[in-house]
Each structure stands twice: as C-alpha cells, then as structure tokens.
matplotlib code that plots the C-alpha trace (Angstrom):
import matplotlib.pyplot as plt

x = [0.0, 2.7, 3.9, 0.2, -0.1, 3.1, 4.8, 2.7, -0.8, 0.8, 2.1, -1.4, -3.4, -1.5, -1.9, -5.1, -5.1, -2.6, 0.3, 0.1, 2.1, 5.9, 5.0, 7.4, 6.2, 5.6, 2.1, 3.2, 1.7, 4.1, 3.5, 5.3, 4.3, 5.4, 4.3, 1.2, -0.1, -0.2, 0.4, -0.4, 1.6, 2.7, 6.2, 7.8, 10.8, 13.2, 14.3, 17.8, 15.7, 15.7, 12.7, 11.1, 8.3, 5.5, 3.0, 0.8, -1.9, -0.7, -2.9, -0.5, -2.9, -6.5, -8.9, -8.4, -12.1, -15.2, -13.7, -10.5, -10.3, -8.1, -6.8, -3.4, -3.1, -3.7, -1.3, -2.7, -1.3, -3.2, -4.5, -7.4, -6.8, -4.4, -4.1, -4.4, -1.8, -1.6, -3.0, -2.0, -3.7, -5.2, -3.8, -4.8, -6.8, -5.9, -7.0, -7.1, -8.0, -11.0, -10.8, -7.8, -8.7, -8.4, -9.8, -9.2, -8.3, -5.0, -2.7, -0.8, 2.6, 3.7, 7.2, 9.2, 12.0, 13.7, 12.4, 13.1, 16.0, 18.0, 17.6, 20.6, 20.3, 18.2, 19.0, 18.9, 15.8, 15.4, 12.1, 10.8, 8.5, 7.4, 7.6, 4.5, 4.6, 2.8, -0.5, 0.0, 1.8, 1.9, 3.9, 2.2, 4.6, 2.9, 5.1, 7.9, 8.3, 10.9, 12.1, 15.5, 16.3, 15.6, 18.2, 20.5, 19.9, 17.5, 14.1, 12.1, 9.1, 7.3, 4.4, 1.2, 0.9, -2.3, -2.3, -3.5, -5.7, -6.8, -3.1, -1.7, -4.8, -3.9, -5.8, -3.1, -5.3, -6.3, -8.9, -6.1, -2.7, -0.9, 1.4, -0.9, 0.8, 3.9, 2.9, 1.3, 4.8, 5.8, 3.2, 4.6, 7.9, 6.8, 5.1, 8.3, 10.3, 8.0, 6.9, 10.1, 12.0, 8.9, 9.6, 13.2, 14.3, 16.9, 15.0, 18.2, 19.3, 16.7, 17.9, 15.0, 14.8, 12.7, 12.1, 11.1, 8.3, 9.7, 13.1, 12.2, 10.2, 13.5, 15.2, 12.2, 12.2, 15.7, 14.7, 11.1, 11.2, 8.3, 11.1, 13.7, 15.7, 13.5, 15.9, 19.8, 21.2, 19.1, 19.0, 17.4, 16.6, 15.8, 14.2, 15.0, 12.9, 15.6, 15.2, 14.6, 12.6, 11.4, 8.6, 5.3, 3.4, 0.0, -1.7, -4.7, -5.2, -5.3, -7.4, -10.0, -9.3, -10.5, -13.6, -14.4, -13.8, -16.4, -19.0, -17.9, -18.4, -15.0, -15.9, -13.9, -12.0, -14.4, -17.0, -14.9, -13.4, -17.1, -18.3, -15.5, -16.1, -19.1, -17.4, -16.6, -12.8, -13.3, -14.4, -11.5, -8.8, -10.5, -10.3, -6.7, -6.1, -8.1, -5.6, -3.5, -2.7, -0.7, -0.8, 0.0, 1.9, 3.4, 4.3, 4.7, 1.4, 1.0, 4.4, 5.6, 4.7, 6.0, 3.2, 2.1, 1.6, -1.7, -0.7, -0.8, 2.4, 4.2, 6.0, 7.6, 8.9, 11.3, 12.9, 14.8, 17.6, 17.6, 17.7, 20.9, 22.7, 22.1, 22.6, 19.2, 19.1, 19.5, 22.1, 22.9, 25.1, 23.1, 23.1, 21.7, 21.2, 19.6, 19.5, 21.3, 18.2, 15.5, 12.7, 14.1, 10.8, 8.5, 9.4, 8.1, 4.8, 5.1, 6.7, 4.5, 1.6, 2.0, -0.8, 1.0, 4.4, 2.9, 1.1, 4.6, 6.1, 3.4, 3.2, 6.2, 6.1, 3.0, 3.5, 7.3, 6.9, 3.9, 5.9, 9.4, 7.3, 9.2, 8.4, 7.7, 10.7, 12.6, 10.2, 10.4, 14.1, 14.3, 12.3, 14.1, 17.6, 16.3, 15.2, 18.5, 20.3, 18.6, 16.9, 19.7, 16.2, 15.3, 11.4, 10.8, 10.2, 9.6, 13.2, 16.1, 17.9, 14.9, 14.0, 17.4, 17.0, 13.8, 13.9, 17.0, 15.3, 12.5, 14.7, 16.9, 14.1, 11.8, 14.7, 18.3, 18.8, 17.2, 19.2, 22.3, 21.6, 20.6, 24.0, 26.0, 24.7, 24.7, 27.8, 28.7, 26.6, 25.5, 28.9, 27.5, 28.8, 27.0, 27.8, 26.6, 25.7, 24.1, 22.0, 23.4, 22.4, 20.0, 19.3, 16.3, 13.3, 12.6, 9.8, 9.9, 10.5, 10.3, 6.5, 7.9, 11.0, 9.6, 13.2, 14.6, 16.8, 17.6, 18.4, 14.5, 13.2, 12.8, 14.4, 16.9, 14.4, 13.8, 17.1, 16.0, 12.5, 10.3, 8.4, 6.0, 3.0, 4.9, 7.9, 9.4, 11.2, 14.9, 16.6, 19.9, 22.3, 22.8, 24.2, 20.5, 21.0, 24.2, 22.7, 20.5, 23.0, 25.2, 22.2, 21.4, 24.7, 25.0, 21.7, 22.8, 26.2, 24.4, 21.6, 24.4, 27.0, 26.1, 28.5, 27.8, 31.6, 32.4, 33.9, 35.6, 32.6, 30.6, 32.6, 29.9, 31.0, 34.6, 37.4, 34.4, 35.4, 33.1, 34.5, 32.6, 31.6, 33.3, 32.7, 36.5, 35.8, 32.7, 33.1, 30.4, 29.6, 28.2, 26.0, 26.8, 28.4, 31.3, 30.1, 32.5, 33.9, 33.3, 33.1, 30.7, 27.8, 26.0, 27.3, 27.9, 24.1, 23.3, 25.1, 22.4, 20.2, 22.3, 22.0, 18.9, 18.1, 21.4, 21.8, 24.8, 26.0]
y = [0.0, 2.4, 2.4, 3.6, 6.5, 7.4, 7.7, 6.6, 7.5, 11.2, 10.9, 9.3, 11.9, 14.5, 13.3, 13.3, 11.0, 13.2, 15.9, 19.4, 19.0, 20.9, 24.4, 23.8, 20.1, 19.5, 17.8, 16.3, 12.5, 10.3, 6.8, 3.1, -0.1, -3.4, -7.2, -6.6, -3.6, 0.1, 2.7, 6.2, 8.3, 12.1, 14.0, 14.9, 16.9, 15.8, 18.4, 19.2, 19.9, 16.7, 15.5, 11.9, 9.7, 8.7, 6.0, 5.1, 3.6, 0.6, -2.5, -5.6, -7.8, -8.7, -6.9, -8.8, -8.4, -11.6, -14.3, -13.7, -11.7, -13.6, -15.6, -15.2, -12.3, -13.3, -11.2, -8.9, -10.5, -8.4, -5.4, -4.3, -0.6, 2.2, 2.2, 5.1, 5.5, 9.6, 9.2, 7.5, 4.7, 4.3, 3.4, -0.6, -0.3, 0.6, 3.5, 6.9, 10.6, 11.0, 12.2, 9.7, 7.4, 4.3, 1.0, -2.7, -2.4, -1.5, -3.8, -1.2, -0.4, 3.7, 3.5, 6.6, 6.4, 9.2, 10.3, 8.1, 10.1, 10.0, 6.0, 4.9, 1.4, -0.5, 0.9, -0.9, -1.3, -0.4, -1.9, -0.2, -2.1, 0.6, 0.2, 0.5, -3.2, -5.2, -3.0, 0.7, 2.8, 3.0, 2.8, 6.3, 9.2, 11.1, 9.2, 6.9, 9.6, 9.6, 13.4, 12.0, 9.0, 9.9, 12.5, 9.1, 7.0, 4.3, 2.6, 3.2, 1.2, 1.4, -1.4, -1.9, -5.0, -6.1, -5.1, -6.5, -9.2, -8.8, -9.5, -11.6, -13.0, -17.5, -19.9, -22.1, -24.9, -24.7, -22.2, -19.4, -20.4, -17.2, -14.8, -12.8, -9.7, -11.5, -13.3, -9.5, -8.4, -11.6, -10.9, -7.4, -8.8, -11.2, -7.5, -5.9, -9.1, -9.1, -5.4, -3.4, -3.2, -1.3, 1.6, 1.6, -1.2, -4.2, -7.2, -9.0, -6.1, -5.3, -4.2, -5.2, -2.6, -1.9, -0.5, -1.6, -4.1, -3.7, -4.6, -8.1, -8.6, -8.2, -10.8, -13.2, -12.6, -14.3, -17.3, -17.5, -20.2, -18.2, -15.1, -17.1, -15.5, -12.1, -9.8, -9.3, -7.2, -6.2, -3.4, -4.1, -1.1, -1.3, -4.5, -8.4, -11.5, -13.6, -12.3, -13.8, -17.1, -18.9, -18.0, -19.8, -21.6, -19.9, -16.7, -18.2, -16.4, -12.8, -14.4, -15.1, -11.6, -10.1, -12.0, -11.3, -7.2, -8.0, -9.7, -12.8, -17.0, -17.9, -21.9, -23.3, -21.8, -21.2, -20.1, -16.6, -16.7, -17.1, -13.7, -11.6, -12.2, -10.0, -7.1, -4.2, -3.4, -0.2, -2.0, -4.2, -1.8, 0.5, -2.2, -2.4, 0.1, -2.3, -4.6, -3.1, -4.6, -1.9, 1.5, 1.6, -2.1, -4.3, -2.6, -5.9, -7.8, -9.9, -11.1, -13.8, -17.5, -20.6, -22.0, -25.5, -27.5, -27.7, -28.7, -24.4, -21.9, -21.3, -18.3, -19.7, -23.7, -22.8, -21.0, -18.1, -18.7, -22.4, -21.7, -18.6, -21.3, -24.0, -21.5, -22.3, -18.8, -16.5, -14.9, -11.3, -8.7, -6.8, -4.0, -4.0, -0.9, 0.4, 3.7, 5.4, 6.0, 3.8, 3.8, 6.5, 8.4, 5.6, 6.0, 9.4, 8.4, 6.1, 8.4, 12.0, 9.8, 9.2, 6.5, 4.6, 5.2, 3.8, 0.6, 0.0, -0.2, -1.8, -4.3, -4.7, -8.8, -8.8, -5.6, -5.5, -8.7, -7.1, -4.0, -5.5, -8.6, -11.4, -14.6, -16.9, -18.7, -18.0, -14.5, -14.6, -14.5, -12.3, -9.7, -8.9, -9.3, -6.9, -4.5, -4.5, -4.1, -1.0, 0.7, -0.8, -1.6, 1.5, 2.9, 4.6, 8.4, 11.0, 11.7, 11.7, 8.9, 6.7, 8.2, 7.1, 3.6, 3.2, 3.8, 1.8, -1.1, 0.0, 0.2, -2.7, -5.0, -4.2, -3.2, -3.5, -7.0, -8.8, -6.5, -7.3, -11.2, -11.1, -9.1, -11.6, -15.0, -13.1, -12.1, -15.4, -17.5, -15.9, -16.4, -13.0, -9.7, -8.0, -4.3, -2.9, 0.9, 3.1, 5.9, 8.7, 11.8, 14.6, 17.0, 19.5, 17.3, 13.9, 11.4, 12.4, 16.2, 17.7, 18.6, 21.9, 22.9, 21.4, 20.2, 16.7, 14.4, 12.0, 9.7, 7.9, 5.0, 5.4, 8.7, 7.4, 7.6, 11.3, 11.6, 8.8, 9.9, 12.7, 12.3, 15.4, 14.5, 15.3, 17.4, 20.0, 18.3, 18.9, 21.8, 21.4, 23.0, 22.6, 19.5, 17.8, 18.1, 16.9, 14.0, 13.4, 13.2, 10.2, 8.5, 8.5, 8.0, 4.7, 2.9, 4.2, 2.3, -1.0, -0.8, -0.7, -2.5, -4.6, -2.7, 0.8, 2.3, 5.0, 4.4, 7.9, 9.6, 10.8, 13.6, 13.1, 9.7, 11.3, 9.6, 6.7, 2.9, 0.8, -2.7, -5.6, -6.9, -10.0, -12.1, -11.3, -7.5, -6.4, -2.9, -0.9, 2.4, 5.7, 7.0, 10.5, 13.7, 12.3, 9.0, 7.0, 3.4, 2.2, -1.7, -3.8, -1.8, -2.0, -5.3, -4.2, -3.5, -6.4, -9.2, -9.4, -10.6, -13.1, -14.5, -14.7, -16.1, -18.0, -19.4, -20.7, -18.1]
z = [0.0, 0.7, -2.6, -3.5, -1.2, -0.4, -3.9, -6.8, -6.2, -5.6, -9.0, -10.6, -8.6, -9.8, -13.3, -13.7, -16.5, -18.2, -18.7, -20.1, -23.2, -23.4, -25.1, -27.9, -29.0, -33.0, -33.3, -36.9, -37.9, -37.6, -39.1, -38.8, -40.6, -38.7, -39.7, -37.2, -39.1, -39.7, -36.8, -37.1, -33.6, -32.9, -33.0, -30.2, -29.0, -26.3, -23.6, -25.7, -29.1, -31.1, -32.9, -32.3, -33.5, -30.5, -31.0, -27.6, -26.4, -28.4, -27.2, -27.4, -26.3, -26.7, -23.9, -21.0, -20.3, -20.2, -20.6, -20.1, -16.9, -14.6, -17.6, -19.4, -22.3, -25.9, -28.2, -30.5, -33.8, -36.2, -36.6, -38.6, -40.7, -39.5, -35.7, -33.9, -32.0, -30.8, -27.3, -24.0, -23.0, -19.7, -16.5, -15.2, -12.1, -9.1, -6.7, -8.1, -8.2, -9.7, -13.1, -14.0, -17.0, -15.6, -17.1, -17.1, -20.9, -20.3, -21.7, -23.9, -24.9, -26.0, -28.6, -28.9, -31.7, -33.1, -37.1, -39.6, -40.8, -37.7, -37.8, -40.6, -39.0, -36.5, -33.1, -29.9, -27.9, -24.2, -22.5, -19.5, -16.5, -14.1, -10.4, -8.4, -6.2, -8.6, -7.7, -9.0, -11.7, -16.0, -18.7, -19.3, -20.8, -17.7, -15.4, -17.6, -20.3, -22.8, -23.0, -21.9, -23.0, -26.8, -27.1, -27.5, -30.5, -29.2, -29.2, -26.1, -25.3, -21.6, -20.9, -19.0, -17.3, -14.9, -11.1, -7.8, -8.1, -12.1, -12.4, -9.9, -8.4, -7.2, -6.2, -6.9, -9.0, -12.6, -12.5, -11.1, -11.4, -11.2, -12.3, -15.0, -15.0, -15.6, -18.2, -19.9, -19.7, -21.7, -24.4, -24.3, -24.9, -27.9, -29.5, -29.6, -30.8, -33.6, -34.5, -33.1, -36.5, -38.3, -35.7, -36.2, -33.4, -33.4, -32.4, -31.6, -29.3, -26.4, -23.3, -20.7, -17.4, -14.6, -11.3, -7.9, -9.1, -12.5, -11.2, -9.5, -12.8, -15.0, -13.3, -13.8, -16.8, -17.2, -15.2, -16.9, -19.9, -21.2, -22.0, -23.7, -26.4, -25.9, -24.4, -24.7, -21.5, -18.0, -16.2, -12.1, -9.8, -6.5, -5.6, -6.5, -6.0, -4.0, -0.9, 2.8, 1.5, -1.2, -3.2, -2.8, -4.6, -4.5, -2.8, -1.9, 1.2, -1.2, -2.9, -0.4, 1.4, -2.3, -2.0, 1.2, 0.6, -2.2, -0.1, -2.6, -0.9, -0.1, 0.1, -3.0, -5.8, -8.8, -6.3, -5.8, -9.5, -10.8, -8.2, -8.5, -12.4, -11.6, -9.9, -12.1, -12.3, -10.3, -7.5, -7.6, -7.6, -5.4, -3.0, -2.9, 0.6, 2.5, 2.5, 4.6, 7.4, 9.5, 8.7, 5.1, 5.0, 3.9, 1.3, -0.7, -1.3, -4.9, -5.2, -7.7, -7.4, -8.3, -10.8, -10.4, -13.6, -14.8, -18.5, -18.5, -20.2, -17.4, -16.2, -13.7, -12.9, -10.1, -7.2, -8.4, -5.9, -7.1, -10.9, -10.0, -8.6, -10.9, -13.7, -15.4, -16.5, -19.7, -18.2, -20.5, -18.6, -16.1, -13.9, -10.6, -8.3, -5.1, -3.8, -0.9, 1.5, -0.2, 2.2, 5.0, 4.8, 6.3, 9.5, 9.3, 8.8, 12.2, 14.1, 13.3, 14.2, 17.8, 17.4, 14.9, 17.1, 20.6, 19.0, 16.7, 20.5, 22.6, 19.9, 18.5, 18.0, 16.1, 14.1, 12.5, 10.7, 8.9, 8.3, 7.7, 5.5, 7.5, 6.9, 9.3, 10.0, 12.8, 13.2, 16.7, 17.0, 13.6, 15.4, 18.5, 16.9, 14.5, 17.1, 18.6, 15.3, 14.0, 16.8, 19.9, 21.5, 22.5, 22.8, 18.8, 19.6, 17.1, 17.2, 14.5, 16.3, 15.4, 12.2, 10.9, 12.8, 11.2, 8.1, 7.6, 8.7, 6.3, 3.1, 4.3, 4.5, 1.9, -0.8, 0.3, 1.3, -1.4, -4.0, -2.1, -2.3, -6.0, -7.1, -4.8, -6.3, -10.2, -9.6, -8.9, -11.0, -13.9, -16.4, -17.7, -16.3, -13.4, -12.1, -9.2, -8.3, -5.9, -6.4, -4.2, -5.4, -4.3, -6.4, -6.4, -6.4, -5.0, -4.4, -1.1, 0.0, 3.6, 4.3, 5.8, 4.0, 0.4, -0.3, -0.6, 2.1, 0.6, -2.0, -2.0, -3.8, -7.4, -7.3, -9.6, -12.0, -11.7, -14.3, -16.8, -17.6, -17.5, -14.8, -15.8, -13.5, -10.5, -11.6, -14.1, -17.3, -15.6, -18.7, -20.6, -17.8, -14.1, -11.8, -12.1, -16.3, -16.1, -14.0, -16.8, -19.0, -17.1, -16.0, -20.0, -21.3, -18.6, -20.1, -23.8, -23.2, -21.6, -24.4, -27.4, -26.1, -22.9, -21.3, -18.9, -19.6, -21.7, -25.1, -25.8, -27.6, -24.3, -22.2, -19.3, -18.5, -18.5, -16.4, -15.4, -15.5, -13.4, -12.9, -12.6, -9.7, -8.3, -5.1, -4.0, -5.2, -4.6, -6.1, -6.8, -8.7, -6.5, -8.6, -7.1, -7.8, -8.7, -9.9, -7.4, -6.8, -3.5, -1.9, 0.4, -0.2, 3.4, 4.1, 7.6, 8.0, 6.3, 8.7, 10.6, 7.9, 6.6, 10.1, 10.3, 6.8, 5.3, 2.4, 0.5, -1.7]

ax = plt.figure().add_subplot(projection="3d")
ax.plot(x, y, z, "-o")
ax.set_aspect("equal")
plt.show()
C-alpha cells in the first residue's frame, strides 16, 4: 500500500489521466508499418531539441475483459486498418483521483523512436516495466516519459501490465494459477520481438529494465522459460525476488481476502473466481487500501509464485535462488542498483503519528513482521535481533535517532537485502557480467521532499528515476544545464552504453562519462559504482548493516 499513497498514487493523482504538453512540442503524424499492421503516432521533441516519432496507447494484447479476466493475455497479432496511436492509454486499475482514465483495458505499450531520418540502421531497444509493487503505476509518458532518453539513438518502449488481483490473483489450482501480470509483460515482450524493426528497433538487441516491481520482474524474466531469447542485457533497480525465503506456490489467502472485501463465498476456488467475475474493475482496484494490514503495509502484497503445472504456459517452474545457482538462466550482462536511502521516509509516517508510534512499541512482535514482510521462519528470534540491530532496542520516539534507525530497517528489508543477495549470487553464478551501483544523489526534487521545508533528504526510492524519464505528473522536465542536467546526462549515457553494447563504460565519444570505469563486480571485489556527484567506486555496499540478515536467513552463496 505504501507504494500507492506514499509515492505513486501522488504521482497518478496529480496526473489526472494526463500531462500538459511541453510548449514547444511538433504535433506532426508520424506513421510506422510493422508485420502486425499500420500505426499512425505524434512528434515529439526531447528536452535538448531533437525530434522523435511517439506511438501510444498501443494495445498488445486482446482486452483482458469476459472471458478472459483472470486468464493469461492473448497477443494482438493483427491489426485491422491504421491504428491510432496519438494518445495514451489508460492506466490498469488501481486507486485513483477522480478524473484519471483508468480502465481494465489496459494492456498497452507507448514507442518513442527518433524520425526516420536519424535512424541509418536499426537501433537498440530499451524496455521499461514501471515500479508500483505489482499493484500501482503505468507505462504512461505522464510518469515513464521519454524526453531523456531519446536525445540518444535508441528505441524506447514502456508497458502496462495487470495489477493486484486482475493481475496476480492464485488460487493455486487450474482455475487461477498465477502470475498474469507477468505473463502480460511476456506478451509485451513477444510484441516488440516481432513489431520493433517497423519503428526503427533491433529485435536482436533489447535491453529489458525496470524499477522496484519492474526490477524483481526483470530478473524473472531471465529465469522465466516463457522469455527465452527475448531480451539481450538487463537493467534491475531497487528490488530483486531472492530475498529472505522462497517463493510460494500460490496466494490463496489474497485471494479469499479479495472475495471477502467484495461480499464474494470464499468456500472453494471457482466459487470466488465465478463472483469476482461480476465485480466491475473499479471495485477491484478501489479495494486495494483495504488490504493493509498496519498502517500503510506491507508494502509488498502480490508477489511472484511458483506456478504449479496444470498442463498451462508457465511463467515460472522454479525457485529463483535455485535456478541462479544451478545456472538455469539466460544470463545477459546486467546491472543492478539500489539507492542510498531507499525507504528513510517511512518511519516518518510512524513516528509523526503518535498512534501509529505507541502501537509499533506496545506491539512490537506482532507488528514489525507485517511491516518489515518477514516470513515466518525464525520471526520470533528475527524480530528482537532486528530490534537490537537497528533501533539498539530502544522505545521509537519521534526523534532523529529513530527516524534514521527506522527507516533503515525500512529500506533494508523491503529493498536492500534482497538487491544485495541477488547481485551476490549473479555475480557469482551468472557467467555473464554484473555491475553494481548506488543511487546517491540529491538533487532538487525527490519522491519524497520535507513537508515543511519542500526540499529533498535523501536519495529515495525510485528517485533514480527522476534523471531517466520525464516524470512530468509530479515534476518540471529537468533543462539542458545545471548539476541535475548533467545528472540526466550520465544516467542516459550509462543505459545508452548497456543498451548498445552490454557494457555501462564510456567508449571515448561521451565527455559526461569522463574519467568513469566501473568494474565488474566480483565475489573477491565487490566494487560498486556511487551514482553521485562524482560517480565514485566504493566496496561492500552495506554489508555491515546487512550481517544481521544473513544471520537470520542464510543461504549458501
């Protein structure tokens, strides 16, 4: 839920199921032609000048309405006449302001490409899956927009996928096996495989990246048999799913908390698939806050499963952390990231709520597992040793001593440790390259600013993406000059690099990435890139902090 009220639902609601368009943007036709059909899109300009072709609001996948709510996506393989493709599609359903277009018809794709004469051969293809917990966000230019990105001489192509329970709902039988939303990103996937070349992109050189959400999905993605042979390099920011335990093999128990919300029977399977069939899709993603369970958490809810075989396509066949090891992968060279601060500004919204704060004290045993999304081995010991770790088990008071305690244990739990774990065993396993970074840089806006002073403090979850997209339903397109442009620029030049030549360092033609060589990362050198001022290499990111957890949940590396 937090990732709903506390960072993405500020950005839909202040949307409002759109952006007020750059003063200086050509409205010219653009058109592309691919094996699928005919696409008619906009021009655009980027924020240093340069031209571009936009086509959105592209479905890639039948409606998954009727019939096939709750089922897997059925790829739009043909299109009948010219598709118009000038506006943005809506967001999938989940809570909302009101005037937001939202509708369960959502399984679109926008492509931004620069004009036909600035493409002199097919350029490399970057694939964005937005952030949100499996439960909020878009693809939507509003909020993943490419004003940055295409002043270098790529393909850019941000996805829909399903949310909540119209995306991830298990039952973990035949009728609801899982992993929906996943399996939408495939079929987005297997659209751009096979329609990317009429808008200027290499097939053969897609570069798949995400966020949060969109970062765990990236990496399942390259254990998936489903996304063989689909992508080519990886980008992972700020989340992994090989993290304190195994996945399971059905949410059974969401799905009966979804029926319930809905005054659905909860007595067998097809008896809540068959209600919730009835429900419109606003109730169902309007429903979403009520399954909080303290305060705003856990922030994690729908998570991944491991599908059982019902004769069905399935995403996924096995543990993640089993599959690393065994290197049952498609392993491509891959960057993985976190930033600095990550969750920090949770523990404000405990501790300024002196409610929140005295029932997080009194009932500490029952309340951090929810919040810190332990699982239940060894919770009682995981817990206090927790407690003693981040907050030297002291009372929490609405003081900076806790704050910082807090929301350590916040971004360590939720983020931190499962990225650490996943670069670890990749860097290990994979027979691919792996780098490591992390975001530290704070520049004049962030997803979370001081209520009082309106200025950042910190380096916050997905604030890295403040200086890869245009983010223009929350902040000001960053301009040409400045240390935030220049940010832009390194940020850009890093995923340009990766994109072209599965490699982040600098080749001689970009003086922003000046004097930058970031290493590999190795299990006897675990160096890491600073994404800061200075773009600096460090080692052991937060390993100290992060003993504890390896205590608690070991595995062999």
């Amino acid at each position: 839920m937090l990732l709903v009220l506390g960072v993405v639902l500020a950005v839909i609601g202040q949307g409002l199921g759109g952006y007020v368009q750059a003063k200086n943007e050509a409205r010219d036709e653009a058109s592309a032609v691919t094996p699928s059909g005919q696409f008619k899109g906009i021009m655009d300009v980027t924020r240093r000048g340069r031209q571009f072709e936009s086509y959105r609001g592209i479905r890639y996948a039948e409606p998954p309405v009727g019939n096939l709510m709750f089922q897997p996506p059925k790829l739009m393989v043909k299109y009948d006449g010219v598709v118009n493709a000038t506006a943005e599609g809506p967001y999938c359903p989940q809570p909302t302001e009101p005037g937001t277009y939202v509708d369960e018809d959502c399984l679109t794709i926008n492509v931004h490409t620069p004009v036909k004469s600035a493409r002199s051969k097919p350029l490399p293809v970057i694939v964005y899956m937005h952030s949100g917990g499996f439960y909020a966000g878009s693809g939507r230019s509003d909020i993943a927009g490419p004003h940055y990105l295409l002043d270098r001489d790529v393909v850019l192509a941000t996805i829909n996928y399903r949310l909540g329970s119209l995306g991830f709902l298990s039952t973990g039988d035949e009728l609801a096996p899982g992993n929906n939303g996943f399996k939408d990103q495939v079929a987005a996937l297997r659209w751009v495989r096979d329609n990317i070349a009429g808008f200027g992109g290499d097939p053969h050189s897609v570069t798949i990246t995400g966020c949060s959400a969109g970062a765990s999905s990236v990496m399942l993605h390259m254990i998936s048999p489903m996304s063989e042979g689909l992508f080519h390099r990886a980008i992972s920011m700020s989340w992994s799913p090989v993290d304190k335990a195994p996945l399971r093999s059905d949410m059974n128990d969401l799905a009966v908390k979804q029926a319930r919300l809905l005054n659905c029977p909860t007595d067998s399977s097809k008896a809540i698939i068959d209600c919730l069939k009835t429900k419109s899709w606003k109730e169902l993603g309007d429903s979403l806050d009520s399954f909080a369970e303290f305060a705003y958490d856990p922030i994690g809810i729908w998570l991944p499963i491991i599908e059982k075989d019902f004769g069905q396509e399935r995403f996924l066949t096995m543990q993640p952390l089993d599959a690393i090891k065994e290197g049952k992968i498609h392993a491509v060279p891959y960057i993985i990231s976190q930033t600095k601060d990550e969750f920090f500004w949770k523990a404000y919204t405990i501790l300024e709520n002196s409610t929140l704060t005295n029932q997080m004290n009194e009932e500490w045993d029952r309340v951090a597992p929810i919040a810190f999304m332990l699982p239940t081995t060894n919770r009682n010991n995981a817990v206090r040793q927790l407690k003693q770790a981040y907050l030297h088990d002291k009372p929490l008071t609405n003081s900076t001593e806790s704050a910082d305690g807090l929301g350590k244990l916040y971004g360590d739990s939720v983020i931190g440790f499962s990225v650490h774990r996943l670069a670890n065993l990749m860097s290990r396993h994979s027979g691919q390259p792996v780098w490591y970074a992390e975001f530290d840089y704070t520049g004049n806006h962030s997803h979370y600013e001081n209520p009082v002073t309106k200025k950042p403090t910190g380096a916050a979850h997905h604030d890295d993406l403040i200086y890869i997209f245009s983010l223009r339903a929350v902040f000001p397109d960053i301009g040409r000059d400045g240390p935030d442009a220049e940010m832009v620029d390194r940020m850009t030049a890093l995923w340009y690099n990766m994109a072209r030549y599965g490699d982040p360092n600098p080749r001689g033609d970009q003086p922003e990435l000046k004097g930058v060589h970031w290493p590999r990362m190795t299990p006897q050198k675990r160096t890491y890139l600073s994404l800061d001022k200075t773009f600096s290499l460090r080692e052991n990111l937060k390993e100290d902090r992060f003993q504890v957890w390896e205590k608690l949940y070991p595995i062999s590396y």
